[in-house]
Every structure is written in structure tokens, then in C-alpha cells.
C-alpha positions as CSV (number, residue, x, y, z in Angstrom):
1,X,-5.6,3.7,16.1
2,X,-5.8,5.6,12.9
3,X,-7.0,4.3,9.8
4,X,-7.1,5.2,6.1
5,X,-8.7,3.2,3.2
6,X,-6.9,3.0,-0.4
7,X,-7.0,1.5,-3.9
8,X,-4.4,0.0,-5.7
9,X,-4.2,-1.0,-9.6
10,X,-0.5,-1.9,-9.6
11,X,0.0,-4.3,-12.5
12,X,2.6,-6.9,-12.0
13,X,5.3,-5.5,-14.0
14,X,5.2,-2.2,-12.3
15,X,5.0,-3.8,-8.8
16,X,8.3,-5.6,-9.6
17,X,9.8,-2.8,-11.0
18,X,9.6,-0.8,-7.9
19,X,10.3,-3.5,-5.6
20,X,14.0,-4.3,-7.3
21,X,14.9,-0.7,-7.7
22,X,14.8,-0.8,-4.1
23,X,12.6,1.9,-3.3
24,X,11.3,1.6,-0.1
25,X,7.9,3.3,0.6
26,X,4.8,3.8,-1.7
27,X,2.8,7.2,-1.5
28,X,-1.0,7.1,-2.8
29,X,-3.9,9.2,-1.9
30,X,-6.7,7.4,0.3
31,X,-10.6,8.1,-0.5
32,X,-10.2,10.7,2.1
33,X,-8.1,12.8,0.2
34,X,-5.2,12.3,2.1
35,X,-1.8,11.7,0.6
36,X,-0.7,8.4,3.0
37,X,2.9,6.7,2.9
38,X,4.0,3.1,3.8
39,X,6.5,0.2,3.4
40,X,6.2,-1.4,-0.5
41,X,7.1,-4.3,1.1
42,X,4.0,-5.0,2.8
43,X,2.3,-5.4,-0.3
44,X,3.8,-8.4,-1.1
45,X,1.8,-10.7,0.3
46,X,-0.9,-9.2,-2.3
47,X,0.8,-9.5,-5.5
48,X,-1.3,-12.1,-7.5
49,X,-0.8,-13.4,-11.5
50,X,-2.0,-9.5,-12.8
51,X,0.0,-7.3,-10.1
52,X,-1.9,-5.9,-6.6
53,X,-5.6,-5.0,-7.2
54,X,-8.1,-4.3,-4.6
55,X,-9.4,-1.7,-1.8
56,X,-7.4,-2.0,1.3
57,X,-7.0,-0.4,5.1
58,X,-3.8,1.1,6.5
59,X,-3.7,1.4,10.4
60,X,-1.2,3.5,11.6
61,X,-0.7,4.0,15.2
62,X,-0.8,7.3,17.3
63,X,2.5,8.6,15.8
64,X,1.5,7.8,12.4
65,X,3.5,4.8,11.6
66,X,2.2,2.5,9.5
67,X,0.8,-0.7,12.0
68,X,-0.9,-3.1,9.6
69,X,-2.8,-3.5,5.9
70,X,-6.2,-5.5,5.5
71,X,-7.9,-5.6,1.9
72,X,-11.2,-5.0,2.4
């Protein structure tokens, strides 16, 4: 299984407006360089008072879809 680590500074407000407008994946660039896709909604188990914050770890399986986020 394939892994990528991330950070994300999404303030609340931002979070919320991508999650009603219905947009379904978010692209950000791990530490590795690589520019890395998944589900927004799996981020919303993350979304505290100021937004989601932290370093976290995508696993993707071996046809690159997205398996499972950890923050690390």
C-alpha cells in the first residue's frame, strides 16, 4: 500500500464553503512533491472550532485510490 504525507491549514469557513458547494475531491501537494487527490469528505471527521489543521497520511491502494487518512 502506497502512502503520501500532507498538510492542511483549512480554516473553518473555507472548509464549509467547499463542502456545500458540493465539490467532491480536494487536490494538495504532499511533502513529496507530488500533487495527490481524495474525497473532501473524509476530512470531516477533522474539522475542529478553527477549520482542519494538522499533518496527515493518505493510503491509497495499488490502483491509487484513496484507502484511508491518519493525522499523524
Amino acid at each position: 500500500m502506497r502512502s503520501l504525507i500532507i498538510d492542511i491549514q483549512l480554516p473553518r469557513d473555507e472548509y464549509l464553503r467547499v463542502y456545500q458547494d458540493y465539490i467532491r475531491q480536494v487536490k494538495a501537494v504532499a511533502r513529496s512533491g507530488e500533487s495527490v487527490r481524495f474525497p473532501v469528505s473524509v476530512l470531516q471527521k477533522f474539522v475542529a472550532e478553527d477549520g482542519v489543521r494538522g499533518t496527515f497520511e493518505l493510503f491509497f491502494d495499488n490502483d491509487n485510490k484513496f484507502v484511508e487518512i491518519v493525522r499523524i
